[in-house]
C-alpha positions in Angstrom: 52.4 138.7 88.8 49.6 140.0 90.5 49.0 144.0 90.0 48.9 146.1 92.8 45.5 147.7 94.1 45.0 151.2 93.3 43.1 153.5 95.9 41.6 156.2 95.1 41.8 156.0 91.4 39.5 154.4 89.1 41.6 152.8 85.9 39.1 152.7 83.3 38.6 149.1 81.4 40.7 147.8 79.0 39.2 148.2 75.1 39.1 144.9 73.6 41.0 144.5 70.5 37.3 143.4 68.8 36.3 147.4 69.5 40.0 148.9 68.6 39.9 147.1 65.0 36.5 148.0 64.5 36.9 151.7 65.4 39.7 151.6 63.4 37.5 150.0 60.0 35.0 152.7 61.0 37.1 155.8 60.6 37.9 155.8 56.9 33.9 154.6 56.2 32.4 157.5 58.0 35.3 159.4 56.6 34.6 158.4 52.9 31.1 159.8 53.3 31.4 163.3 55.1 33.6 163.3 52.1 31.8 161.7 49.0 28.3 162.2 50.6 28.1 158.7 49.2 26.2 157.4 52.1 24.7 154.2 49.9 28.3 153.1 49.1 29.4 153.8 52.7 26.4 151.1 53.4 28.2 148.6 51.7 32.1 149.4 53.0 30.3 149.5 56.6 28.9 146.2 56.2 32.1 144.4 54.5 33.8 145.6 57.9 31.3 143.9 60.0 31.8 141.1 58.0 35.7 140.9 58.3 35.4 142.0 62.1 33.3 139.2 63.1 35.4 136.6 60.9 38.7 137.7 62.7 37.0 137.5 66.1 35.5 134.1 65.6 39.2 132.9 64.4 40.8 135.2 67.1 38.3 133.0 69.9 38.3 129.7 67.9 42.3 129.8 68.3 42.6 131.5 71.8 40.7 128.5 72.9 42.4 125.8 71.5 45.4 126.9 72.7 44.3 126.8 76.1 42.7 123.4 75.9 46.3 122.3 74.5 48.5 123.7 77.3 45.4 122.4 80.1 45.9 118.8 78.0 49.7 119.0 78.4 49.3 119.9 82.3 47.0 117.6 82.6 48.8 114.8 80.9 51.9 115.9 83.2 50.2 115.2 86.4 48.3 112.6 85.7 51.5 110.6 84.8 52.9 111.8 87.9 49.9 110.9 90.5 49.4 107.3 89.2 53.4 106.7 89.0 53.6 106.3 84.8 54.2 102.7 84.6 56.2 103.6 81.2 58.6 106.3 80.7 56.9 106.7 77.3 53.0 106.5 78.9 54.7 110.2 80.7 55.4 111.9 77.5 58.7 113.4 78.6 60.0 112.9 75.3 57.2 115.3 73.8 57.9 117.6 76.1 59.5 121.5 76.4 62.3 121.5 78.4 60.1 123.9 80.6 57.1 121.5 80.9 60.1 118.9 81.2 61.4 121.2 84.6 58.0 120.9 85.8 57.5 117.0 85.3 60.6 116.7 87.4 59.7 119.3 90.5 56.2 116.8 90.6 58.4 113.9 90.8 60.1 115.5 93.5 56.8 116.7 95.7 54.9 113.2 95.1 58.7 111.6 97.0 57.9 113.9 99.9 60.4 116.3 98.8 59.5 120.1 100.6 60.0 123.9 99.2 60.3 122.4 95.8 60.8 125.1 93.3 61.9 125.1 89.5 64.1 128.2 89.1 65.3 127.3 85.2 66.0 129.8 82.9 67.9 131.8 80.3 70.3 132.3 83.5 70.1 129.2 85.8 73.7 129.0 86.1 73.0 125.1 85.7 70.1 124.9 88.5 66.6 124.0 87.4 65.1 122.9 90.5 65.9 123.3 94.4 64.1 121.9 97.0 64.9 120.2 100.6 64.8 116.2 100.4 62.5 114.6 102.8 65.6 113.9 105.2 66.0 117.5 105.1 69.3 118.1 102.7 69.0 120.8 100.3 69.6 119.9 96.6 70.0 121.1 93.7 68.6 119.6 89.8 69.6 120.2 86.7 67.2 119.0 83.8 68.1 118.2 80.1 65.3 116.8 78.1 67.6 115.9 75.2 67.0 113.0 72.1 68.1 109.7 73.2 71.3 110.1 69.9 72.6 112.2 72.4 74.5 112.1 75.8 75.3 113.7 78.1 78.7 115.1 78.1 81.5 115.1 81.0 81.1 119.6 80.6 77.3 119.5 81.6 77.9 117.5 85.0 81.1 120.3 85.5 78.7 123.0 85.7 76.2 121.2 87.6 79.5 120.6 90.5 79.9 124.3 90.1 76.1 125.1 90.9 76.0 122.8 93.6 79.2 125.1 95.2 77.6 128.6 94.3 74.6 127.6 95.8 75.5 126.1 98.8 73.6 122.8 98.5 74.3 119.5 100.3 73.4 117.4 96.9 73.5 117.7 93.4 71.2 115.5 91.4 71.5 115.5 87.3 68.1 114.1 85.7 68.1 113.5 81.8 66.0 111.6 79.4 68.8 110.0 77.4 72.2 108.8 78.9 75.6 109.7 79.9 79.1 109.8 78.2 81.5 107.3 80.5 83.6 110.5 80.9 80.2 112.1 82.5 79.9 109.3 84.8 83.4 109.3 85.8 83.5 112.9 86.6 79.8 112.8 88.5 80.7 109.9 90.6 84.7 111.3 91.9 82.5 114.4 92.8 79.7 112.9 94.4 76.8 114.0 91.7 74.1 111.1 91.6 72.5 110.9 88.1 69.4 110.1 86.6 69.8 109.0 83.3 66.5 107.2 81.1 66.5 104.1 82.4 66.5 105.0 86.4 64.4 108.0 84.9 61.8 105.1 83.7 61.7 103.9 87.2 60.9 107.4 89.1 58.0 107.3 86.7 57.2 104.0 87.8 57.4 104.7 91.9 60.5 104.9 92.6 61.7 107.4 95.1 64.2 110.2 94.9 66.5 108.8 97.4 66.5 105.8 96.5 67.4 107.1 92.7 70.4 108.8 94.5 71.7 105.7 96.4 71.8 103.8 93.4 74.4 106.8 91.9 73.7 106.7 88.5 73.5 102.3 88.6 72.2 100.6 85.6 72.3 102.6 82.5 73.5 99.3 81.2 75.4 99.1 77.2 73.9 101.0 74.3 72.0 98.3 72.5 69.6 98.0 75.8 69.8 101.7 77.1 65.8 103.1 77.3 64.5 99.6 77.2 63.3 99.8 81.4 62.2 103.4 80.7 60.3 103.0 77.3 
C-alpha cells in the first residue's frame, strides 16, 4: 500500500538493520574500555564484531536474494504456463503451488479468456469467493479455488457455500475450479443449482486453450471413473 506524501516534513531515513546490530556490538566494546582502560583487548572484541557483522550481512543478503529469485521463478513459471496455454496440467505446476499462487493462476486463466475487472479477493474471510470478474459476455461471476491433493474430493458442503456466495454477492454465475475431483453428491448438488465446475481434467484443458465459457457449457462434463480421472490433465 503505497504511503502517503508528507509536506512539509522531512522523515529522516530508515537505519538499516546492518548499522542497528553494529551500534548495538559497539556499545559494550567502547563500554568495556572507558571501563577497563583495556583499549588492546577492546581491539580485539571490536574486530570479532566486524567479523560477525559482516558474516550476518552476507547471509542476511545471500538469503534475501534467493528468496526473491524463488517467488520471481514461481511468477514467472505461473505466467509463462498461462501465455503459451500449458499443454499439460502438470507442465503448469498447479499442483506445486500455494493456494494463493493457485488464486492467481486461475484469475490469469480468466484475463487470457477475455474475461474483464478480474480480481482475486481470497482470504482468511472470502466467505467462499476467491475471484470475481465480468465474463467476456458481460455476466458477473464468482470463483472459488481449492488447490487440494488429487486423494481428495470435493465435497457436496464446499459447492453449498459457493451457492451461498454466489446469493450474498449478487452474481449471475458461480464457477467452482479445483485440481482434483468431485464427490457425485457435489455434482449433484452443483448441477440442481446451476454451479458449473472445473474439476482436473476440464482443469487440464483451460491449461491447454480452452476457454472459460466453454468450461461452463460443458457443466462439470467429463471427470470420467476414478481409475482415469487426471489422465487429460496430467
Amino acid at each position: 500500500m503505497p504511503r502517503r506524501a508528507t509536506r512539509g516534513r522531512r522523515v529522516p531515513p530508515r537505519r538499516s538493520v546492518a548499522a542497528r546490530v553494529g551500534a548495538i556490538g559497539l556499545c559494550p566494546v567502547l563500554l568495556f574500555s572507558l571501563l577497563t582502560g583495556r583499549w588492546g583487548i577492546s581491539l580485539i572484541l571490536l574486530a570479532l564484531v566486524l567479523v560477525v557483522l559482516s558474516l550476518g550481512v552476507l547471509v542476511h543478503r545471500v538469503w534475501t536474494t534467493h528468496r526473491r529469485e524463488r517467488e520471481g521463478d514461481v511468477a514467472w513459471r505461473r505466467e509463462d504456463a498461462v501465455a503459451r496455454g500449458g499443454r499439460r496440467l502438470a507442465d503448469s505446476g498447479v499442483d506445486d503451488m500455494t493456494g494463493t499462487a493457485f488464486e492467481e493462476f486461475v484469475a490469469d486463466l480468466c484475463r487470457r479468456d477475455g474475461c474483464t475487472r478480474v480480481r482475486r479477493v481470497g482470504g482468511a474471510r472470502d466467505d467462499g469467493v476467491d475471484i470475481t470478474g465480468l465474463l467476456p459476455d458481460g455476466r458477473s461471476f464468482v470463483i472459488q479455488c481449492k488447490r487440494y491433493s488429487q486423494k481428495r474430493a470435493i465435497p457436496g458442503a464446499a459447492v453449498r457455500e459457493l451457492i451461498g456466495a454466489l446469493t450474498h454477492a449478487g452474481a449471475d454465475v458461480a464457477v467452482f475450479v479445483t485440481t482434483t475431483r468431485f464427490t457425485a453428491h457435489a455434482l449433484e448438488t452443483a448441477r440442481a443449482n446451476g454451479v458449473p465446475v472445473v474439476h482436473r481434467d476440464l482443469l487440464g484443458h483451460w491449461c491447454a486453450g480452452a476457454t472459460l465459457p466453454a468450461l461452463i457449457a460443458l457443466d462439470g462434463a467429463g471427470q470420467g471413473p476414478t481409475r482415469r480421472r487426471g489422465r487429460t490433465g496430467g
